[in-house]
C-alpha positions as CSV (number, residue, x, y, z in Angstrom):
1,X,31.0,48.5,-17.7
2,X,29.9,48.3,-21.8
3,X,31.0,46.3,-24.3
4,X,34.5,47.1,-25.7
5,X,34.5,46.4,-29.7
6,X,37.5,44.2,-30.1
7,X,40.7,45.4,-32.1
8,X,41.8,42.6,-35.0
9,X,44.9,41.4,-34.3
10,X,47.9,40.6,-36.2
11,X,49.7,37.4,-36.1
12,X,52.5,37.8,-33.1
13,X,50.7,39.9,-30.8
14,X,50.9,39.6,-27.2
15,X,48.1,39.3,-25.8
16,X,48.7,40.9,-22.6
17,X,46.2,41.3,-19.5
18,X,45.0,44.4,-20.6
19,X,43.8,43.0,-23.7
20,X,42.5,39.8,-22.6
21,X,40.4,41.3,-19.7
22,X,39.0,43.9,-22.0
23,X,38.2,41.9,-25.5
24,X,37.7,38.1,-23.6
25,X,37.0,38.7,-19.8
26,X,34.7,42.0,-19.7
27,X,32.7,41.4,-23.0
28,X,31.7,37.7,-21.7
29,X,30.5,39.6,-18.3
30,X,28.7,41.9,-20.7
31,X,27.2,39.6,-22.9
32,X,26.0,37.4,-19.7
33,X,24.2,40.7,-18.4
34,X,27.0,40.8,-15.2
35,X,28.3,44.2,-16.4
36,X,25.4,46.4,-16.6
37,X,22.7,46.6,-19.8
38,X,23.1,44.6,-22.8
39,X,22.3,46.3,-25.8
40,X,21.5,44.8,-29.0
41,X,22.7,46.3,-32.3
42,X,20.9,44.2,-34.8
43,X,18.2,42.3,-35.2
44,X,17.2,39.0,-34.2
45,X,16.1,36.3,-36.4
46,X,13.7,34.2,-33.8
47,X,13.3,31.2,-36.3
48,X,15.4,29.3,-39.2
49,X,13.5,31.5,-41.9
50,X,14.5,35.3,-42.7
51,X,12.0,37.1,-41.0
52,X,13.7,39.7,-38.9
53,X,11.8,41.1,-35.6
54,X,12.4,44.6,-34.3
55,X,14.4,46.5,-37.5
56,X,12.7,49.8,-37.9
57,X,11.3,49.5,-41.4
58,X,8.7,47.2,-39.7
59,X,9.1,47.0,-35.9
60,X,5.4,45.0,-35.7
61,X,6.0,42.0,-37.4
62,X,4.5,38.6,-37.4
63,X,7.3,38.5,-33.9
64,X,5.4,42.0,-32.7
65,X,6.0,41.3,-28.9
66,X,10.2,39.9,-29.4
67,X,10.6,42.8,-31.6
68,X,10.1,45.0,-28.3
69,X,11.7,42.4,-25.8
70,X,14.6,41.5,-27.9
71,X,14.3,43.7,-30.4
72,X,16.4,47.4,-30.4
73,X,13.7,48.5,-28.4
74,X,15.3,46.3,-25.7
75,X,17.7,49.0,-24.9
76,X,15.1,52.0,-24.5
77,X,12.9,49.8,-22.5
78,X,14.8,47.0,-20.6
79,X,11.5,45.7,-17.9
80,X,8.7,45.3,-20.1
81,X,4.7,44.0,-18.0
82,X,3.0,41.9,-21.0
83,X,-0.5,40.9,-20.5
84,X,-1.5,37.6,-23.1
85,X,-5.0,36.8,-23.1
86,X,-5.6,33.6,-24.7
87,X,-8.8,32.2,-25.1
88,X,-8.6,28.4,-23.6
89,X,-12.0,27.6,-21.6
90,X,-15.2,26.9,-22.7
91,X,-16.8,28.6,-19.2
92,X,-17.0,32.8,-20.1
93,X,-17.3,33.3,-16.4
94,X,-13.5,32.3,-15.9
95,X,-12.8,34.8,-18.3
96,X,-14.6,37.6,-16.7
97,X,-13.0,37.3,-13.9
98,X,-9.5,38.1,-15.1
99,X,-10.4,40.9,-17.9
100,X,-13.5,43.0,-18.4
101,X,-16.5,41.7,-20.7
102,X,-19.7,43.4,-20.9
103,X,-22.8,43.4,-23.3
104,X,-25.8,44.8,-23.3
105,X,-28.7,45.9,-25.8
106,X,-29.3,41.9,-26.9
107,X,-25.7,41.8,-27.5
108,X,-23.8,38.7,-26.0
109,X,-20.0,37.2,-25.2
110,X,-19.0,33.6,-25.8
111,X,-16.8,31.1,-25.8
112,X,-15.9,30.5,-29.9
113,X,-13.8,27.1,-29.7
114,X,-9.9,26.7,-28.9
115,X,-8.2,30.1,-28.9
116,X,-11.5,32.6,-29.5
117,X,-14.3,34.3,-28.1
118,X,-16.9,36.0,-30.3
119,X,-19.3,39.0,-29.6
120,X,-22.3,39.5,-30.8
121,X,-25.0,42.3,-31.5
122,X,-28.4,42.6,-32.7
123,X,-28.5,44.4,-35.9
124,X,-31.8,45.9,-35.2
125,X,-31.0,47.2,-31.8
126,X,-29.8,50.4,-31.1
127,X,-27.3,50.5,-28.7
128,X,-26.9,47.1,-28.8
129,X,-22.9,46.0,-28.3
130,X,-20.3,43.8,-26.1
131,X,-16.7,44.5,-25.1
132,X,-13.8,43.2,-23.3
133,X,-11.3,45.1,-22.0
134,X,-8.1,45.7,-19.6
135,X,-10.0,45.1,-16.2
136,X,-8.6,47.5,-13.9
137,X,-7.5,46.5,-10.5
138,X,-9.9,45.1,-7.5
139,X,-9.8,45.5,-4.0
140,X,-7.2,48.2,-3.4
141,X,-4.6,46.0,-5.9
142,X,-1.9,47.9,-7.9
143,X,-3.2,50.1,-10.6
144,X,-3.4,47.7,-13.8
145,X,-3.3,50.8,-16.4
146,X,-1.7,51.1,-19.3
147,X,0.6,54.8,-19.3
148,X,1.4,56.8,-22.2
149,X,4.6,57.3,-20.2
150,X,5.3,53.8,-20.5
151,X,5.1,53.2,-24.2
152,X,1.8,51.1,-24.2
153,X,1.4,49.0,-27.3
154,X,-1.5,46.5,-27.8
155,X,-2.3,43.6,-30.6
156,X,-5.5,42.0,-31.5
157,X,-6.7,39.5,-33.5
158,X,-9.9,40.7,-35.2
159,X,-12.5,38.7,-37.3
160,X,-16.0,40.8,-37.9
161,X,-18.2,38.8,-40.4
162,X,-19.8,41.6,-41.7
163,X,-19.4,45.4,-42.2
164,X,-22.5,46.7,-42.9
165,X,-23.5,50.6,-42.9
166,X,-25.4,50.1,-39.2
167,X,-22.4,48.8,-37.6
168,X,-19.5,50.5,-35.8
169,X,-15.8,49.3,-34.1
170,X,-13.4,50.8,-32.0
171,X,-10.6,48.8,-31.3
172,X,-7.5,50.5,-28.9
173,X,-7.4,52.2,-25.7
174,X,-9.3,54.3,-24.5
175,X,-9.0,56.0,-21.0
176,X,-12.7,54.4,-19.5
177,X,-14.0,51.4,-21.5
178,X,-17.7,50.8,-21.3
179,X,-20.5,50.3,-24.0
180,X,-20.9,53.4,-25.1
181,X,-18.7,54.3,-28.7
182,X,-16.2,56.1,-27.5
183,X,-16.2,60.1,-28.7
184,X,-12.3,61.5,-29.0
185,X,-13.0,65.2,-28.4
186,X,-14.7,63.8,-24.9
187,X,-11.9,61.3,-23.9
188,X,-8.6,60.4,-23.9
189,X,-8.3,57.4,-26.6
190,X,-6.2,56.1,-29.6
191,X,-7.4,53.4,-32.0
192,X,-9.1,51.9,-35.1
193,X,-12.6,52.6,-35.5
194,X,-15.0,51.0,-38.3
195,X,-17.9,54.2,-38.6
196,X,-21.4,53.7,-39.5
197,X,-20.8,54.5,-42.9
198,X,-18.5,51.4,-43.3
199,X,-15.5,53.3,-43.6
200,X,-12.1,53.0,-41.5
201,X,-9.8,55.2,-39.6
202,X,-7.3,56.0,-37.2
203,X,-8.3,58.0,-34.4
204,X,-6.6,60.1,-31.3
205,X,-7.8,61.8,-29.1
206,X,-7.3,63.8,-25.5
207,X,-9.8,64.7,-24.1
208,X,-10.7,68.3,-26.0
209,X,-9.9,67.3,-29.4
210,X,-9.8,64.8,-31.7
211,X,-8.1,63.3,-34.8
212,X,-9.4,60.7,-37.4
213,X,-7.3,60.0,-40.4
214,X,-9.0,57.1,-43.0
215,X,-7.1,54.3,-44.2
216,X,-8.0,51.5,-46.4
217,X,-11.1,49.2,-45.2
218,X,-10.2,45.5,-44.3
219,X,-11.9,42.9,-45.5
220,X,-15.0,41.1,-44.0
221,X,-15.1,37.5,-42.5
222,X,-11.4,37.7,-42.7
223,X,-8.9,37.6,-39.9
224,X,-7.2,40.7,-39.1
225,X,-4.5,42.2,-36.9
226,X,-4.6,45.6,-35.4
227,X,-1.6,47.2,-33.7
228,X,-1.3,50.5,-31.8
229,X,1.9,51.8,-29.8
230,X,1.5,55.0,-28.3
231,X,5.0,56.4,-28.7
232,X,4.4,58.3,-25.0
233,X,4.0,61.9,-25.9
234,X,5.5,61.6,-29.4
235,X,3.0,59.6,-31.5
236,X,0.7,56.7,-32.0
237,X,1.5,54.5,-34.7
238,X,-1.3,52.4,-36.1
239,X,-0.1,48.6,-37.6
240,X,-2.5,46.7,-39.5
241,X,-1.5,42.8,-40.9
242,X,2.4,44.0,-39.9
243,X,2.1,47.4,-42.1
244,X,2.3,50.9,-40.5
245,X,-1.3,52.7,-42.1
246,X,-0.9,55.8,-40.1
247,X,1.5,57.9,-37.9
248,X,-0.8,60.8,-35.6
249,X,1.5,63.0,-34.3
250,X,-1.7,65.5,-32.7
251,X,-4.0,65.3,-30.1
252,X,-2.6,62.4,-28.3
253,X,-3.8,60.5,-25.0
254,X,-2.1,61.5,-22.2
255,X,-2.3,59.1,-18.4
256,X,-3.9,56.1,-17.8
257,X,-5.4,54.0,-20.6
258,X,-6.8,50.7,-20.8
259,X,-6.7,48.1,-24.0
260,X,-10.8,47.6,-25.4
261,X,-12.2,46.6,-28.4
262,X,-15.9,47.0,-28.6
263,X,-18.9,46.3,-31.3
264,X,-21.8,48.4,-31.7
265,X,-25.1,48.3,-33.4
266,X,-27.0,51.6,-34.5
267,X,-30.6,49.5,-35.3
268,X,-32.3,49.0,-38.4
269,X,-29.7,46.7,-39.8
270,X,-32.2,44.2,-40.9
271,X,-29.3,41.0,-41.0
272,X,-30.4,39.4,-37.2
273,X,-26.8,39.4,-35.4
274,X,-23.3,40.3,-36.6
275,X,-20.4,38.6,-35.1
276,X,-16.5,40.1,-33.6
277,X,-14.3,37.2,-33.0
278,X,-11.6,37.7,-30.6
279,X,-7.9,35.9,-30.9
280,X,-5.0,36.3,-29.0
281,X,-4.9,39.7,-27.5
282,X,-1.4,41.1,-25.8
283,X,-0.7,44.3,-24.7
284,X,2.6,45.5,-23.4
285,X,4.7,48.7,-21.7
286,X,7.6,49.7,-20.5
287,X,8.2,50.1,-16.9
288,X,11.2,51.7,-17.0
């Protein structure tokens, strides 16, 4: 049973079983959930100010996460699984053991004070880099993946303090994280990458082919947020600071992904160590 628009009234009218079960009685079932799905057919405003979550000209606001939980996108996907990693322990051992963090080449993984973590690289290294990423599951545990079937979306909170010309990002999923930079015409992946040549894009990929469209650089030392949802077999969008940069409609990721950001050194830098500093990461999907 749906909700049942009520009719206006004019002054006089019985109001008869009929209509008091089906304006009064049903739509309070409805609206409590009792009566099968509630859908929502505007947006919600989460705070006193006017900032709207979930409407379709920007879907990734500052509310990213509501906008798909409460948000029209409610409807489409009514169970979401949300994985929040915040950052609260001083002990990067705890960490590991809940998500993947790896480093290697002189580069490290720390603690960086209430709410961060930071990795760093050795400019002069080649090869050098760290990365944490959607650890999947342990000891015969359910598969922790995240499917293109299931509307995956993901949300970091980026700081690098330097883009020089030596150093390169990919920030996404990617079917297999490790601490190699990920190629997209040898692997399933979708997500920002920062190339040697200290230039950005949007990349796809699936595996036998690959797409890369450029959008404007962010800036250095500067905090930055970097949204993906892979649209299952539709499109990726790409959201960066709450604005849509790019739409890839080609080559997409199919199956299993995992969430990743990673920092890579090519050597010969010259600087000492550059710096990623992780905030809150949360990653979403449907699974229904």
């Amino acid at each position: 049973m749906g909700w049942t628009t009520p009719v206006e009234r004019a002054i006089g009218t019985l109001i008869t079983k009929a209509i008091w079960d089906s304006d009064i009685r049903n739509n309070l079932r409805y609206l409590k959930g009792m009566d099968g799905q509630i859908i929502k057919e505007d947006d919600l405003i989460p705070n006193s100010d006017s900032l709207k979550v979930g409407e379709s000209a920007n879907p990734w606001s500052e509310g990213h996460f509501y906008s798909l939980m409460s948000g029209p996108r409610m409807a489409l996907y009514p169970a979401i699984r949300e994985q929040v990693i915040v950052w609260e322990t001083d002990n990067v051992l705890d960490i590991s053991g809940q998500i993947g963090m790896i480093a290697g080449g002189g580069g490290n993984i720390s603690m960086g004070g209430t709410g961060q973590a930071v990795g760093d690289i050795d400019d002069n290294t080649n090869g050098s880099y760290s990365c944490v990423y959607n650890l999947g599951e342990q000891n015969s545990a359910f598969d922790t993946s995240f499917n293109v079937s299931r509307y995956p979306y993901a949300r970091f909170e980026i700081v690098i303090d330097a883009m020089d010309n030596h150093l390169k990002a990919f920030i996404g999923f990617r079917r297999t994280p490790s601490g190699n930079f990920p190629d997209g015409t040898a692997e399933h992946m979708a997500g920002f990458v920062m190339s040697a040549n200290n230039s950005w894009s949007c990349d796809t990929g699936n595996a036998s082919a690959a797409t890369s469209e450029g959008i404007s650089s962010p800036s250095a030392a500067a905090r930055h947020v970097f949204e993906i949802y892979v649209n299952g077999a539709t499109n990726v969008e790409f959201w960066l600071d709450g604005s849509l940069v790019k739409t890839i409609t080609g080559t997409l990721p199919t199956g299993d992904l995992e969430w990743t950001a990673l920092f890579f050194s090519l050597g010969t830098g010259g600087v000492g160590t550059s710096y990623m500093t992780y905030g809150k990461i949360v990653a979403q999907e449907a699974l229904s």
